[in-house]
C-alpha positions as CSV (number, residue, x, y, z in Angstrom):
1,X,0.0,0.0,0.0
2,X,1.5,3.6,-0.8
3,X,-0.2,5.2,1.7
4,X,-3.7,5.4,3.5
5,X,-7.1,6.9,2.0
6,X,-9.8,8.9,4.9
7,X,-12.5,10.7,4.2
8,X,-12.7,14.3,5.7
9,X,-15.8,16.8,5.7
10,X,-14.4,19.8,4.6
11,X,-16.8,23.1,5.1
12,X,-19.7,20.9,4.7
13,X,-18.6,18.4,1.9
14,X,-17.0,15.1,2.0
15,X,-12.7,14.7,0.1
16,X,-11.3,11.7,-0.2
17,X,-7.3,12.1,0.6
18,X,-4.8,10.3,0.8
19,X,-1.7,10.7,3.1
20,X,1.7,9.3,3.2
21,X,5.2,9.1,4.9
22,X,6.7,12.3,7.2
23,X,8.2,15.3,7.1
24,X,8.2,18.4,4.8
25,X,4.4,18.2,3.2
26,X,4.5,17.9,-0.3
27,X,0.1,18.8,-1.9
28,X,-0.1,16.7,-5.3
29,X,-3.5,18.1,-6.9
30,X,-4.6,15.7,-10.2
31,X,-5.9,17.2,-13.7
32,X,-9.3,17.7,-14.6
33,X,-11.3,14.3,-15.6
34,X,-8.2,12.2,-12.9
35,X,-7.9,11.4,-9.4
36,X,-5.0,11.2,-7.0
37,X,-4.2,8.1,-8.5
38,X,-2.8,9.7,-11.3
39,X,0.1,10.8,-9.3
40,X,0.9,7.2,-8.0
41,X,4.7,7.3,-8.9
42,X,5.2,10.8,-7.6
43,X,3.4,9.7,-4.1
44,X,5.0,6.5,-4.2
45,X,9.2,8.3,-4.6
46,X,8.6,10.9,-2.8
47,X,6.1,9.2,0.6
48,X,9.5,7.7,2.2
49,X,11.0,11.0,2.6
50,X,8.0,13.7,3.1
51,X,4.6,14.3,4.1
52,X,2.6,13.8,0.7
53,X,-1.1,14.7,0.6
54,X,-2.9,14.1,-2.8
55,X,-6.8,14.6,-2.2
56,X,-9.4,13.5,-4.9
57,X,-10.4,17.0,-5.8
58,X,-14.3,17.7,-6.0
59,X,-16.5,16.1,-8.6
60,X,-14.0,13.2,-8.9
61,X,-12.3,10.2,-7.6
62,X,-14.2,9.3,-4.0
63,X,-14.9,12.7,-3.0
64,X,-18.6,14.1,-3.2
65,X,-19.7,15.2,-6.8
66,X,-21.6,18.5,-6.5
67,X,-25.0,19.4,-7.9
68,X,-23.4,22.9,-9.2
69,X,-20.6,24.2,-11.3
70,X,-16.9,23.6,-10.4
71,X,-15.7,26.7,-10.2
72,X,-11.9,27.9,-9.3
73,X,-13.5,29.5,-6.0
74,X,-14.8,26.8,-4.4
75,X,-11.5,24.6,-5.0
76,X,-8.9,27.1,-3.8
77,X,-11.6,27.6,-0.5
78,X,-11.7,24.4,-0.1
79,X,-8.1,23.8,-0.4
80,X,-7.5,26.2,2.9
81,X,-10.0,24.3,4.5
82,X,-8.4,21.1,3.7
83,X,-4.8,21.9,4.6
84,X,-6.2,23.8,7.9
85,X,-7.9,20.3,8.8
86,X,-5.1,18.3,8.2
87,X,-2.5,20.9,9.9
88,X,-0.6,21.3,6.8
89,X,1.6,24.6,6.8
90,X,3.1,25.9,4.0
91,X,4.0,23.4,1.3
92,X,5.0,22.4,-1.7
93,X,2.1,22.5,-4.4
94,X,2.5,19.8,-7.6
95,X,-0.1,20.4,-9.6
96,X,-1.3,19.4,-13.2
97,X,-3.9,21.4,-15.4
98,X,-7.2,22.1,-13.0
99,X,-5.2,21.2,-10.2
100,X,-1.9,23.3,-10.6
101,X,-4.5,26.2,-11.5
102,X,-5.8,25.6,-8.1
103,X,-2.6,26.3,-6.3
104,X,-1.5,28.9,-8.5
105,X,-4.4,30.9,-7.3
106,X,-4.0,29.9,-3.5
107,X,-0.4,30.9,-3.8
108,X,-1.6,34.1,-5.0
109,X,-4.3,34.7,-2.4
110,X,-2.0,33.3,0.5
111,X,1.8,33.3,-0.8
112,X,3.1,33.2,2.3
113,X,1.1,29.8,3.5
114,X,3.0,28.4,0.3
115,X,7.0,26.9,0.3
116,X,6.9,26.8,-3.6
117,X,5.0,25.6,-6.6
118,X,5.5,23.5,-8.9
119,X,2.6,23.7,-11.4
120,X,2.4,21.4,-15.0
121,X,0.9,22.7,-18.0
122,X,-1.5,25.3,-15.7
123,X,-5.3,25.6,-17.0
124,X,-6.6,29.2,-18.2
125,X,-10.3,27.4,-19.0
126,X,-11.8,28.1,-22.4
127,X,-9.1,30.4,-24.5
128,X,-6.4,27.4,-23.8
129,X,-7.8,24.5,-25.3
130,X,-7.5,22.9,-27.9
131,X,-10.0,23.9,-31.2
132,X,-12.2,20.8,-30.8
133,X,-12.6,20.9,-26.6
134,X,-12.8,24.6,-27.0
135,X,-16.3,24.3,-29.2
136,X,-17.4,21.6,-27.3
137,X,-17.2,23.2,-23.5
138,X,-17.7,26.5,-24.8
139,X,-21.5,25.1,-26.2
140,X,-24.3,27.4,-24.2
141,X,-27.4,26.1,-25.5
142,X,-30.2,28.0,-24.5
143,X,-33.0,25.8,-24.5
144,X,-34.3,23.1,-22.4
145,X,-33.6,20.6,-25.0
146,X,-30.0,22.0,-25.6
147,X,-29.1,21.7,-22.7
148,X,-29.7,18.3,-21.8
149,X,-28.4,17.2,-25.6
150,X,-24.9,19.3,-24.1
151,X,-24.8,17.2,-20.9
152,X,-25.4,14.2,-22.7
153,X,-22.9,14.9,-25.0
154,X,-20.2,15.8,-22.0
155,X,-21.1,12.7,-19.5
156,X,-20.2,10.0,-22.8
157,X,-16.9,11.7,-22.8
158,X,-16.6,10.7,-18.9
159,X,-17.5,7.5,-19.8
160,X,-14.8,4.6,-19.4
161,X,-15.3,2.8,-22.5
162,X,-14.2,6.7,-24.0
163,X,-11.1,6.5,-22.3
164,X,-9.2,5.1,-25.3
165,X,-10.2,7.6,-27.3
166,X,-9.1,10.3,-25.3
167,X,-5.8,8.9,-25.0
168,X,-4.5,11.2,-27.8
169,X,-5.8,14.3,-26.0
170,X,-3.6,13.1,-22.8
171,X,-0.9,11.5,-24.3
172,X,2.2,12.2,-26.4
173,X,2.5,8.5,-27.8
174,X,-0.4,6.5,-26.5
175,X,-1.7,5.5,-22.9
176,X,1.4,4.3,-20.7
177,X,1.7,0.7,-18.3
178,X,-1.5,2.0,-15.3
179,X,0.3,2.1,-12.7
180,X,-1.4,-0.4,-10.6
181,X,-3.3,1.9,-7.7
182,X,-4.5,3.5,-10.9
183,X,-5.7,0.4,-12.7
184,X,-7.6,-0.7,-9.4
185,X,-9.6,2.5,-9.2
186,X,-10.5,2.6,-12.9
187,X,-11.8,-1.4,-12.8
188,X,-13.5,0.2,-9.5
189,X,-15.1,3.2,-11.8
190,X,-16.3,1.0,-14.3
191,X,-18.3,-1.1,-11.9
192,X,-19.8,2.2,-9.8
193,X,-21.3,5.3,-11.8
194,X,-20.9,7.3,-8.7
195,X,-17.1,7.3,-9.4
196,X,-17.1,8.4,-12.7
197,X,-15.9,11.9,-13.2
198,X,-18.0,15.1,-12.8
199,X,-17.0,16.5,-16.4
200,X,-20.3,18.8,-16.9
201,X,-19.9,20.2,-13.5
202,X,-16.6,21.0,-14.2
203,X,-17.5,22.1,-18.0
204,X,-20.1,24.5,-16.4
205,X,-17.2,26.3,-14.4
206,X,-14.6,26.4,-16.6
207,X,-14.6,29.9,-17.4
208,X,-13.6,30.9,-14.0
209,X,-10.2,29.7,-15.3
210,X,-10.1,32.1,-17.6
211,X,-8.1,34.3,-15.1
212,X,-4.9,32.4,-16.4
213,X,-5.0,32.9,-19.7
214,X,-4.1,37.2,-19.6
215,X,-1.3,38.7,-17.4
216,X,-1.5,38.5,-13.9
217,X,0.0,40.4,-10.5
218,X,2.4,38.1,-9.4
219,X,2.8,39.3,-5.4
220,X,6.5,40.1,-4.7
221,X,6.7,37.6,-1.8
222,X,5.6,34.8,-4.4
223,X,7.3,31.3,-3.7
224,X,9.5,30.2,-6.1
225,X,8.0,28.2,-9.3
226,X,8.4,25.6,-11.2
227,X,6.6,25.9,-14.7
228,X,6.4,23.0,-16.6
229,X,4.2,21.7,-19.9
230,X,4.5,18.8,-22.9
231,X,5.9,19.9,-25.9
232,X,3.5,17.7,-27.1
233,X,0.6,18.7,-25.5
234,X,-3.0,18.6,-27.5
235,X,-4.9,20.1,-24.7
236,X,-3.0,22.8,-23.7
237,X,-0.8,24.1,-26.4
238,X,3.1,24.8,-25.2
239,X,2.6,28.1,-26.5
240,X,0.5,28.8,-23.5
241,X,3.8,28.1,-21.3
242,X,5.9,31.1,-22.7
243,X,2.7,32.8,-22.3
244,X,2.6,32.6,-18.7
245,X,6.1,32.2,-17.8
246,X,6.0,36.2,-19.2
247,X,4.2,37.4,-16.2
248,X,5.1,34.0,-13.5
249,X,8.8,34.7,-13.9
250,X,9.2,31.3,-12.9
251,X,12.9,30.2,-11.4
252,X,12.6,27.1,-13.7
253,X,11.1,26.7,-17.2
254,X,11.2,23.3,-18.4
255,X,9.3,21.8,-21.4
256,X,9.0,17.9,-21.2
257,X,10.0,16.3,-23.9
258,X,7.7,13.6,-26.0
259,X,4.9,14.2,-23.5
260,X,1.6,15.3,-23.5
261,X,-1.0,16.9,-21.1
262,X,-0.3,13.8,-18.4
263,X,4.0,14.7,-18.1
264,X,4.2,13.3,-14.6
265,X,2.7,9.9,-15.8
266,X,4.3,9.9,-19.3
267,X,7.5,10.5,-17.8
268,X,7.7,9.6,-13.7
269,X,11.6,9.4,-13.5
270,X,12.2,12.7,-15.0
271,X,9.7,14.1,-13.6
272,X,10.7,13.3,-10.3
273,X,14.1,13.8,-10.6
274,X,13.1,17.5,-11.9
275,X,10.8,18.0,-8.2
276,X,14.1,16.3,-6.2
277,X,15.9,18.7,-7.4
278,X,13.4,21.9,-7.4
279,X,12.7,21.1,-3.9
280,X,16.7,21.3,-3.4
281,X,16.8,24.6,-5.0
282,X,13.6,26.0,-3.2
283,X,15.5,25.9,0.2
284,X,14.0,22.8,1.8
C-alpha cells in the first residue's frame, strides 16, 4: 500500500485524501477528468521521505460530486479548508492542469502559506484548449432541449469505454503501463457510476479559469516556481507556457519532452528527478 485513504468533511462536503510518509508536506493536486491516482509514482518516490497529501479534488475520484458548477473558487476555499484540517503549513504544491490552476491561485491569495510551486501545464479554462474541446465546452445552449443534448454529450466523454479515445488528448505517444493503484480505481469506476468523473460540472465552471490565460500580478513575496508543460501537449498548447512564464517569472522553465498533457505519468523518473531537485533549489 503507498499510503492510507480517509474521508474528511471539509466546510460541509466530503474529500477523499490520501496521506503518506513524514516530514516536509508535499500537496499533489490531479488534472481535470483524474484522481490522485494519477500521481501514484510521484506519491509512491517521494512518501518515504515527506509528508505527501494528494486529495481527490471535488467532482472526482471518491470525494462528493456537486450538484453545481466547479468553479476555481470553491476549489482554492476548499483547499485552505483542507490543509487547515489536516495541519498542513506551508507546502510544496505539484499540480497538473485544474489542479496546478488551483494552487497557482492559493499561492496568490496566500503566498506566504506556500513553500513553492511547482505547477504542469496550468489551465486558463476556455481560451487554452485545444480547437475541438474549445467548441465543445464552450457550447451554451439556450433551451431546455440544448441543454440536456450538451450534458449528454459531456457525461459519454466521462464514460470509461471513451477513455481510449481520449488517449490522444492526454498523451504524447499512447496511454502508458497503469500504474497499478490506478488500474484498481479505474476497474473500481467502471463497476460504480458514482465514481465516474464530474466532467459537466466542471464544463459549467470552466470559465472561472479564464483568469490564467491574460497577465497577472504576481505578489513580490511569491514562492518560487516551477513551470512546466509537454511539448506535445494537445490540450493545452506549449505556447501557453511562454505565455505565462511572461508574467510567472518562474525560477525554472522546463518543457518535457515527448509528453503530452499527463507529463508526470508519461515520464515519472524525470519528472521526479526535476521535483528532487526543485525542492533542493527552493531551500528545503
Amino acid at each position: 500500500m503507498i499510503g492510507v485513504e480517509d474521508s474528511l468533511l471539509i466546510q460541509g462536503k466530503r474529500w477523499n485524501v490520501l496521506t503518506a510518509g513524514e516530514g516536509d508536506p508535499i500537496v499533489f493536486l490531479h488534472n481535470g477528468g483524474g484522481n490522485l491516482w494519477n500521481w501514484a509514482h510521484q506519491i509512491e518516490h517521494f512518501g518515504s521521505s515527506h509528508r505527501v497529501i494528494a486529495p481527490d479534488l471535488p467532482g472526482f475520484g471518491r470525494s462528493h460530486r456537486p450538484a453545481n458548477p466547479l468553479t476555481l473558487d470553491d476549489f482554492v476555499s476548499g483547499l485552505g479548508g483542507l490543509l487547515g484540517s489536516l495541519e498542513c503549513r506551508r507546502p510544496l504544491f505539484v499540480g497538473n492542469c485544474i489542479g496546478a490552476s488551483i494552487a497557482l491561485e492559493y499561492a496568490l491569495r496566500h503566498p506566504e502559506k506556500v513553500r513553492a510551486l511547482a505547477l504542469f501545464n496550468v489551465c486558463g479554462g476556455l481560451p487554452m484548449l485545444s480547437p475541438g474541446l474549445r467548441f465543445w465546452t464552450g457550447l451554451n445552449p439556450r433551451t431546455a432541449l440544448g441543454k440536456t443534448l450538451h450534458r449528454a454529450i459531456i457525461d459519454c466523454a466521462a464514460h470509461p469505454m471513451m477513455r481510449r479515445f481520449q488517449d490522444p488528448l492526454l498523451y504524447a505517444a499512447g496511454s502508458p503501463d497503469l500504474h497499478p493503484a490506478l488500474r484498481d480505481f479505474l476497474v473500481e469506476e467502471r463497476r460504480d457510476r458514482g465514481l465516474r468523473p464530474s466532467l459537466y460540472a466542471l464544463v459549467r465552471g470552466l470559465e472561472s479559469f479564464n483568469v490564467f490565460s491574460h497577465p497577472r500580478e504576481k505578489p513580490g513575496n511569491s514562492p518560487p516556481v516551477l513551470l512546466g508543460w509537454g511539448t506535445q501537449n494537445r490540450t493545452l498548447d506549449v505556447k501557453w507556457a511562454g505565455i505565462l512564464a511572461d508574467w510567472l517569472a518562474p525560477e525554472r522553465l522546463y518543457l518535457v519532452e515527448n509528453a503530452g498533457h499527463m507529463t508526470n505519468y508519461e515520464k515519472p523518473e524525470e519528472v521526479n528527478e526535476r521535483l528532487a531537485s526543485f525542492l533542493e533549489m527552493s531551500g528545503e
